[in-house]
C-alpha positions in Angstrom: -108.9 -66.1 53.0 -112.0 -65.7 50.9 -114.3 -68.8 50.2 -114.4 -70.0 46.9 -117.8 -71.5 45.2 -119.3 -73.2 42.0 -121.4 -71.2 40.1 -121.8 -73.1 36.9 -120.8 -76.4 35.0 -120.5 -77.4 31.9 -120.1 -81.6 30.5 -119.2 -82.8 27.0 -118.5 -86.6 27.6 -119.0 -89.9 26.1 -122.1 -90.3 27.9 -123.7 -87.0 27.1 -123.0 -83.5 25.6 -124.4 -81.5 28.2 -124.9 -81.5 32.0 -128.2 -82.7 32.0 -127.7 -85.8 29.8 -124.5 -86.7 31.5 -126.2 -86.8 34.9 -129.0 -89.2 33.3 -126.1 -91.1 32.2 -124.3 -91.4 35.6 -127.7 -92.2 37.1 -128.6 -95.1 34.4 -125.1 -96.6 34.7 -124.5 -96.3 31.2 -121.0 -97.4 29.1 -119.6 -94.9 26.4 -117.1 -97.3 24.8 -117.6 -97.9 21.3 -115.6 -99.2 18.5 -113.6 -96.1 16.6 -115.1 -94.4 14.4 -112.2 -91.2 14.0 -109.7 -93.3 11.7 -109.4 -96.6 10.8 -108.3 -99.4 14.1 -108.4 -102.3 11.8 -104.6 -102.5 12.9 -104.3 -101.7 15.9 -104.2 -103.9 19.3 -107.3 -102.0 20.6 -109.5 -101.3 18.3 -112.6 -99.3 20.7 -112.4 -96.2 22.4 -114.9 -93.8 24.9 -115.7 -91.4 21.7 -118.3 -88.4 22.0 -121.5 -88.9 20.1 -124.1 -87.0 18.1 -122.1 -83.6 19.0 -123.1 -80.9 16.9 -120.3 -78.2 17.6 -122.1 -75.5 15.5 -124.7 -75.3 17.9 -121.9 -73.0 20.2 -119.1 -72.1 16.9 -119.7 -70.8 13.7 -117.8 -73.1 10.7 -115.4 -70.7 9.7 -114.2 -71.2 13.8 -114.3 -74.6 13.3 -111.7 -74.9 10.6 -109.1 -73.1 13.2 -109.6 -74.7 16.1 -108.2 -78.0 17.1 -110.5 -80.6 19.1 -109.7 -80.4 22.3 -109.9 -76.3 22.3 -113.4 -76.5 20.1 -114.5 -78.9 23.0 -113.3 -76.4 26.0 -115.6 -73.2 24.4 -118.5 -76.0 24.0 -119.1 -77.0 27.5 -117.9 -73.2 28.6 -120.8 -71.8 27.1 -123.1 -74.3 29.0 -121.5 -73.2 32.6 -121.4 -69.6 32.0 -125.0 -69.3 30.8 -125.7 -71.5 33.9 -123.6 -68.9 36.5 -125.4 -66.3 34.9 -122.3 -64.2 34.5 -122.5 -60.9 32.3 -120.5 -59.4 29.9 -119.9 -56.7 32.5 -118.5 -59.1 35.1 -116.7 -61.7 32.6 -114.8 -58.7 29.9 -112.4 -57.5 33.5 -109.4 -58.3 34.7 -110.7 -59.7 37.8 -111.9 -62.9 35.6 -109.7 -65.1 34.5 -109.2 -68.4 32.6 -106.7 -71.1 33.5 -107.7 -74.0 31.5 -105.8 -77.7 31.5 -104.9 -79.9 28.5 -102.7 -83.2 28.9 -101.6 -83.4 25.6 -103.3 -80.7 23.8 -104.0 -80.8 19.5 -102.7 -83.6 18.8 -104.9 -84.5 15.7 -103.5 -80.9 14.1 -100.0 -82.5 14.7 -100.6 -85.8 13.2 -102.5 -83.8 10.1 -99.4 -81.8 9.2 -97.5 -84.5 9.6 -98.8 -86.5 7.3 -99.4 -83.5 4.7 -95.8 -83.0 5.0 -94.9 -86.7 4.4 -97.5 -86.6 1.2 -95.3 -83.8 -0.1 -92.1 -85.9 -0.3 -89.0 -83.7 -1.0 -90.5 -81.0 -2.8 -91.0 -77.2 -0.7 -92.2 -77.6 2.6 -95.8 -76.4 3.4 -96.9 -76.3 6.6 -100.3 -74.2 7.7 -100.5 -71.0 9.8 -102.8 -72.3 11.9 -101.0 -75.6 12.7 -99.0 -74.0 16.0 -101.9 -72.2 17.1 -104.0 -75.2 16.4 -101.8 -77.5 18.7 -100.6 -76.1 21.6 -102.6 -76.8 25.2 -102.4 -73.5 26.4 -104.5 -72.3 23.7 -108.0 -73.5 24.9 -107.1 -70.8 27.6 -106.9 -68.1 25.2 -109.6 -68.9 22.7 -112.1 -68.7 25.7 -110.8 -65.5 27.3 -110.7 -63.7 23.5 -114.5 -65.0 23.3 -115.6 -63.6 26.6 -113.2 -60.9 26.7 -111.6 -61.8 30.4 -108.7 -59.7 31.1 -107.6 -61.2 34.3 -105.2 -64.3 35.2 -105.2 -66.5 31.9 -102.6 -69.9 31.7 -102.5 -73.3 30.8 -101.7 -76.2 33.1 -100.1 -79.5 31.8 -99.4 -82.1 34.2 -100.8 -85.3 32.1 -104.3 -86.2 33.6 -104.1 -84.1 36.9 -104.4 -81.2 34.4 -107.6 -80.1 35.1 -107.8 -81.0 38.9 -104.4 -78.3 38.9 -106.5 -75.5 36.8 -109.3 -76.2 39.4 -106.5 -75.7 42.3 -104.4 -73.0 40.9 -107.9 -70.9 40.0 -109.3 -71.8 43.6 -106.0 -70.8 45.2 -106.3 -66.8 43.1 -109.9 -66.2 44.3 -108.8 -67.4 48.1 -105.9 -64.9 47.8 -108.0 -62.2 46.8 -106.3 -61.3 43.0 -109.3 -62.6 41.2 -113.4 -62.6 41.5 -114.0 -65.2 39.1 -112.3 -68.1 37.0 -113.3 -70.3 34.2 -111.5 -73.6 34.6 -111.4 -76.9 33.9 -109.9 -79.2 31.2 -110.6 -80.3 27.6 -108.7 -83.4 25.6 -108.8 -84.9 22.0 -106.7 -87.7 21.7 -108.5 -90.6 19.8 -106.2 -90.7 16.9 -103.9 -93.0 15.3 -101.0 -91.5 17.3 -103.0 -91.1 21.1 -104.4 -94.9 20.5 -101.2 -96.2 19.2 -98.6 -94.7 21.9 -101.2 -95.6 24.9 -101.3 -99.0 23.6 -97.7 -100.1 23.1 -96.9 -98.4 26.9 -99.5 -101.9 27.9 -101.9 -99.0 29.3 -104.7 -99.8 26.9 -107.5 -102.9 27.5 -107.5 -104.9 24.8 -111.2 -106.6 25.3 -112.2 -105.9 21.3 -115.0 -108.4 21.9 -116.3 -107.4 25.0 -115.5 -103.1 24.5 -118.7 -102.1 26.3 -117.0 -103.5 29.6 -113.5 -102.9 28.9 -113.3 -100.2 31.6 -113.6 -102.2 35.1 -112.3 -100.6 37.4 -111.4 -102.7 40.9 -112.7 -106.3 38.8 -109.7 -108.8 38.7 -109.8 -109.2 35.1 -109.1 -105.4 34.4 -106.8 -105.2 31.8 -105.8 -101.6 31.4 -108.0 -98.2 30.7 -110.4 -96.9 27.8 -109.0 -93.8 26.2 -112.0 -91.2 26.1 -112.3 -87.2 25.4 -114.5 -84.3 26.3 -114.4 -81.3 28.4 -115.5 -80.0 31.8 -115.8 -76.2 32.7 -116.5 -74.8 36.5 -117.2 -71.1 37.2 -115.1 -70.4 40.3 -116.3 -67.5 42.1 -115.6 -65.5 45.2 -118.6 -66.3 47.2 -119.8 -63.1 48.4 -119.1 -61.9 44.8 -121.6 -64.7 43.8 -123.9 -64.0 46.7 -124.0 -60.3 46.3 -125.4 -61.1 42.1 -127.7 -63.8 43.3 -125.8 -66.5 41.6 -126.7 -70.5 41.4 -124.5 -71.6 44.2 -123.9 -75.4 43.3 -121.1 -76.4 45.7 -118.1 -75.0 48.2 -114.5 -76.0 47.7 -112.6 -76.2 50.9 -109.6 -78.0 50.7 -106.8 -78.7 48.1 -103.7 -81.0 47.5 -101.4 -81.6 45.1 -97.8 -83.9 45.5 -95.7 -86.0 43.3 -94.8 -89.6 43.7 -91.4 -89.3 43.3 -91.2 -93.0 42.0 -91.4 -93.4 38.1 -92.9 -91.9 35.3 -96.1 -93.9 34.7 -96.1 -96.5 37.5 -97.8 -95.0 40.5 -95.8 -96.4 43.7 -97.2 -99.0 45.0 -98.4 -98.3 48.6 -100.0 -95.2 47.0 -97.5 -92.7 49.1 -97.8 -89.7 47.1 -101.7 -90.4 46.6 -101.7 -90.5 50.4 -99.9 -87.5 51.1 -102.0 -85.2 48.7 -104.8 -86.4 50.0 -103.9 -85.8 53.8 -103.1 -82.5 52.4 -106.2 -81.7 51.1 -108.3 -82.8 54.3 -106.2 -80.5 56.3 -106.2 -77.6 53.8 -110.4 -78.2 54.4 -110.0 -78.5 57.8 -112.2 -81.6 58.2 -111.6 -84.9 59.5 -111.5 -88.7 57.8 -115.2 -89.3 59.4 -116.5 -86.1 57.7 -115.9 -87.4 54.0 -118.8 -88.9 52.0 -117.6 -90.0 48.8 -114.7 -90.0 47.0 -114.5 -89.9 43.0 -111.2 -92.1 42.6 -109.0 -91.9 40.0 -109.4 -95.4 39.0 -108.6 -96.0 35.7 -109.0 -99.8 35.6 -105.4 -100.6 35.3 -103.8 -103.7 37.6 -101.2 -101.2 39.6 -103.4 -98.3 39.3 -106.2 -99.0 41.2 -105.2 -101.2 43.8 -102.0 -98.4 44.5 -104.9 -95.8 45.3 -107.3 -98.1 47.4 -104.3 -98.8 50.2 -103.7 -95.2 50.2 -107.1 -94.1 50.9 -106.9 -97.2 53.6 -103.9 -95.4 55.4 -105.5 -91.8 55.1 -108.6 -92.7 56.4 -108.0 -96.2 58.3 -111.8 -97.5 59.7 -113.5 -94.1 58.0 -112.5 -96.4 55.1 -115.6 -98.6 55.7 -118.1 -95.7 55.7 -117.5 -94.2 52.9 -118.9 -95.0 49.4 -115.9 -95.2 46.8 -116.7 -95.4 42.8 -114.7 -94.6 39.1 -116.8 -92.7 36.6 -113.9 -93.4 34.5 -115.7 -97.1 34.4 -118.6 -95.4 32.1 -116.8 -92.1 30.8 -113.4 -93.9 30.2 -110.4 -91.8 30.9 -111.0 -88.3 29.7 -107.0 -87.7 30.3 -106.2 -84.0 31.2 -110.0 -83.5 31.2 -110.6 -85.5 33.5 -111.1 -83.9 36.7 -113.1 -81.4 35.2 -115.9 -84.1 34.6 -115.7 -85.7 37.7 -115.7 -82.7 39.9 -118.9 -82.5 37.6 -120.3 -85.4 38.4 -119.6 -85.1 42.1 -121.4 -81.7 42.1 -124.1 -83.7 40.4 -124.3 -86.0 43.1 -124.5 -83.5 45.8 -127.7 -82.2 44.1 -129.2 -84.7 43.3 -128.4 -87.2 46.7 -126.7 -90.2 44.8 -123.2 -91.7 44.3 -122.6 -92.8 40.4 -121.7 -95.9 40.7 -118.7 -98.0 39.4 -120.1 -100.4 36.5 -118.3 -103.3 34.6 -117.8 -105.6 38.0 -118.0 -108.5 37.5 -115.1 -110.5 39.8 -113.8 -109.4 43.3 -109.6 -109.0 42.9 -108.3 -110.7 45.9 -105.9 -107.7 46.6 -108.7 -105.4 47.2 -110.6 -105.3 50.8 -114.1 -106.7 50.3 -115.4 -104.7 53.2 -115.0 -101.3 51.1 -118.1 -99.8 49.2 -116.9 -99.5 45.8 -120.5 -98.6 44.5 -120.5 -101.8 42.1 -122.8 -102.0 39.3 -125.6 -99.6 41.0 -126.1 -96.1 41.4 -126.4 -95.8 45.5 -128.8 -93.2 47.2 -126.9 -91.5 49.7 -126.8 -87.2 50.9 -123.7 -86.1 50.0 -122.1 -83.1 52.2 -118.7 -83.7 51.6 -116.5 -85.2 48.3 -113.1 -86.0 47.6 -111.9 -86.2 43.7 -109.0 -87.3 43.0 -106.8 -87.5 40.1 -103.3 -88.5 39.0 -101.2 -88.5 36.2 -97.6 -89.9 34.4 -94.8 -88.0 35.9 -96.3 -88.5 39.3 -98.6 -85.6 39.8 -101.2 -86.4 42.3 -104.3 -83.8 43.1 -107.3 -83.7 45.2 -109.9 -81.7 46.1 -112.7 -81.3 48.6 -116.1 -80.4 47.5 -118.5 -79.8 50.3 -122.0 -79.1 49.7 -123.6 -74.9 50.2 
């Protein structure tokens, strides 16, 4: 099997539009929640979301591309750019069919739908009109395409949609292709858009929404016992996957290793996770022994931890049965506490910010705690409140999404 590494990154979140400002972000401990600004929330039960700010999407597409591009796939060719010019990749290596692009998208355009809908609606009985571009515009596999037309990639090229363990599975299936030998090089990772009427609206009527209006900049607590539910956010995260004597043999920027993969279901119900965490155990197990490591040799694990009651206490007791006393030594935290829950983009970003904290010798901490739940073990180190100085070899990231689809993967520092 052929080792597979990270060449380049690329962030677009609520706390910063590239990699550089997102790490400043993670290290400052900042919130991205704000009240929405995409549509009006007078009437709705939450009224606050983890928007992007200050993004000027011209700087990477032209207008004209603008106007046929959904969000979510505009947002997937914005933080691409930023990784490939990072790997230093050339139009020699990326314009083969031993690149590819497998890209993940939850729920994909959804503000396209929702706009054709309502033209539609505006037009009452008379001829229906509906644009070109709207099925192009909305469907999640088309972030996948847009970036392998702009780069010209001729290799592997899909979509993967498994709710918010979409990216963490483009991650996996890309990593698996280069291991396998059928592919040198792989633009992955995951892009969302769903801060609309529709998004906020069906989130917040399944309960799975906080609704702390007053107090938004803290809404997302993950592990606090006054967590009420998560904060919808969007963005993108790309990694350059390559085969790492491919990389070595270019001189490329090699900014981390992955060694281990996972992904199970939960076999339970289709948003609850189950409640002793059985398919979050499982993949993770699976993943460690895909790596080939033990419990002890695990730093850091970027948790799901969305800041929802079942959610979070479901994946702490699993990561207590997988790793039992190795439990205590590890440091534990949610980005999804400042970024807010980035959906199918999700593990795209926080494999991000795990790479950053390899580099960079920190863990991002877990904000927003402000009371210990009784139901969680005091004795773990959930990074509260802080950022925490620690040399990171080895990371865990985990994500899971409705359905039960459960993924992890093992990040070791090169």
């Amino acid at each position: 099997m052929k080792r597979v590494v990270v060449t380049g990154i690329g962030a677009l979140t609520p706390i910063g539009n590239s990699v550089d400002a997102y790490l400043k972000a993670l290290q400052e401990g900042v919130s991205g929640a704000n009240p929405i600004t995409r549509f009006n929330a007078e009437a709705f039960k939450t009224r606050f979301a983890c928007e992007l700010k200050d993004l000027d999407i011209t700087e990477v597409l032209d207008k004209k591309e603008v106007r046929k591009l959904d969000l979510f796939a505009q947002y997937a060719l914005y933080t691409t750019h930023e990784a490939i010019a990072m790997s230093g990749l050339t139009e020699d290596i990326l314009a083969t069919d031993r690149t590819g692009v497998i890209w993940g998208s939850g729920i994909g355009g959804l503000r396209s739908l929702e706009a054709e809908i309502e033209t539609y609606a505006e037009a009452g009985r008379g001829v229906p009109r509906h644009s070109p571009f709207l099925i192009p515009k909305m469907i999640a596999d088309i972030a996948a395409g847009h970036i392998s037309i702009r780069y010209g990639c001729l290799g592997i090229n899909y979509a993967t949609v498994s709710a918010c363990a979409s990216a963490n599975h483009a991650i996996i299936n890309a990593f698996d292709y280069i291991r396998l030998g059928k592919a040198d090089v792989f633009i992955t990772g995951g892009s969302e858009a769903a801060i609309t009427e529709t998004g906020m609206g069906g989130f917040s009527n399944m309960k799975a929404l906080s609704e702390r209006n007053d107090d938004y900049l803290t809404a997302s607590r993950p592990f606090d016992a006054d967590r009420d539910g998560f904060v919808l956010g969007e963005g993108s995260g790309t990694l350059i996957l390559e085969d790492y004597d491919h990389a070595r043999r270019r001189g490329a920027p090699i900014l981390a290793e992955i060694i281990g993969t996972g992904a199970t279901a939960d076999a339970y119900h289709i948003t609850a996770p189950h409640p002793e965490g059985r398919g979050a155990s499982i993949v993770m197990r699976t993943a460690l022994k895909e790596a080939g490591i033990n419990t002890s040799d695990v730093d850091y694990i970027n948790v799901h931890g969305t800041s929802t009651p079942l959610g979070d206490v479901a994946e702490l007791r699993a990561i207590q049965h997988v790793f039992g006393e190795d439990a205590y030594g590890l440091n534990i935290s949610s980005t999804k506490s400042m970024t807010g829950h980035l959906l199918g983009a999700s593990g795209a970003i926080e494999a991000v910010a795990g790479i950053l904290g390899m580099k960079h010798n920190f863990v991002p901490p877990t904000i927003n705690h402000f009371t210990p739940d009784p139901e969680i073990d005091p004795k773990l180190n959930l990074t509260l409140n802080q950022p925490q100085e620690r040399h990171l070899d080895i990371i865990l990231s985990n994500t899971f999404g409705f359905g039960g689809h459960n993924s992890s993967i093992v990040l070791k520092r090169v």
